[in-house]
C-alpha positions in Angstrom: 132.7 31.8 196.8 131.3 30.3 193.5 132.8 26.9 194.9 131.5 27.1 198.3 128.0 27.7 197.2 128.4 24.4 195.6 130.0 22.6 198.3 127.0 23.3 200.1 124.4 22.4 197.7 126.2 19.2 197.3 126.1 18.6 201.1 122.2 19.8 201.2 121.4 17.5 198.7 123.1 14.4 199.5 120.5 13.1 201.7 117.5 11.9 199.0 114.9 9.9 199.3 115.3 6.6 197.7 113.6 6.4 194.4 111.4 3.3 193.4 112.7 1.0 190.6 110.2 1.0 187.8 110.1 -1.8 184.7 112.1 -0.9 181.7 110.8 0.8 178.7 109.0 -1.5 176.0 106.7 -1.3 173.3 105.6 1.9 172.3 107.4 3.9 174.4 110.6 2.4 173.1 109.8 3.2 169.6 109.2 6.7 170.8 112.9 6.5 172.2 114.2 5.4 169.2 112.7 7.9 167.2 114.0 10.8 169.3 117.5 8.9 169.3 117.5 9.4 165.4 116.5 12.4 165.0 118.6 14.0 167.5 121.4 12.1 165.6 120.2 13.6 162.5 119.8 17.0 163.3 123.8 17.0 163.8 125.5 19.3 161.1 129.6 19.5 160.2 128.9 23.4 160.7 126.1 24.6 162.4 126.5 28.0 162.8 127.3 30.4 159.8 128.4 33.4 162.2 132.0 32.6 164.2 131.2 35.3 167.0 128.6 36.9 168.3 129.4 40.5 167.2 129.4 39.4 163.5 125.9 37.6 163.9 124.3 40.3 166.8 123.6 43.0 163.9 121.6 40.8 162.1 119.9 39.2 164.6 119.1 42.9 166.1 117.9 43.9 162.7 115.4 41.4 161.8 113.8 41.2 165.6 113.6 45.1 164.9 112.1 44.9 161.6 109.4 41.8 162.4 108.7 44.0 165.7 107.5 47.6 163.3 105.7 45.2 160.9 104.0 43.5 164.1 102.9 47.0 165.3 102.0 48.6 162.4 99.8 45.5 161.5 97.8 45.9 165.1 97.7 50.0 164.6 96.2 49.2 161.1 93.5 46.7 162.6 93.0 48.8 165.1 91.9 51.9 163.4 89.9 49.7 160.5 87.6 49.3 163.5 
């Protein structure tokens, strides 16, 4: 079924509009790309993540979303009642 559904998308969308040609990017704007380029090269690491499944990282993940949510409420009860 899963291929079918895209069969038919492909078929529904095969029929678009023809898009204007627009000049290439220069001057500021390709500085802008260049910068992006860099830093997405950058922001590569050997190892990004530190967990190598999901159950061992879920736990901690749970925990801290669980502990920033009671600080987050007992901070608006507290400035709540001071009023």
């Amino acid at each position: 079924m899963g291929w079918f559904l895209w069969a038919v998308m492909l078929v529904v969308t095969s029929n678009h509009p023809r898009v204007p040609r627009y000049p290439s990017v220069t001057g500021s704007r390709l500085g802008i790309a260049i910068c992006g380029l860099l830093m997405l090269a950058l922001s590569f690491t050997a190892a990004p993540f530190t967990h190598s499944s999901g159950k061992e990282a879920w736990p901690d993940i749970r925990d801290g979303v669980r502990d920033t949510f009671h600080e987050l409420r007992n901070e608006v009860r507290r400035e709540l009642h001071r009023k």
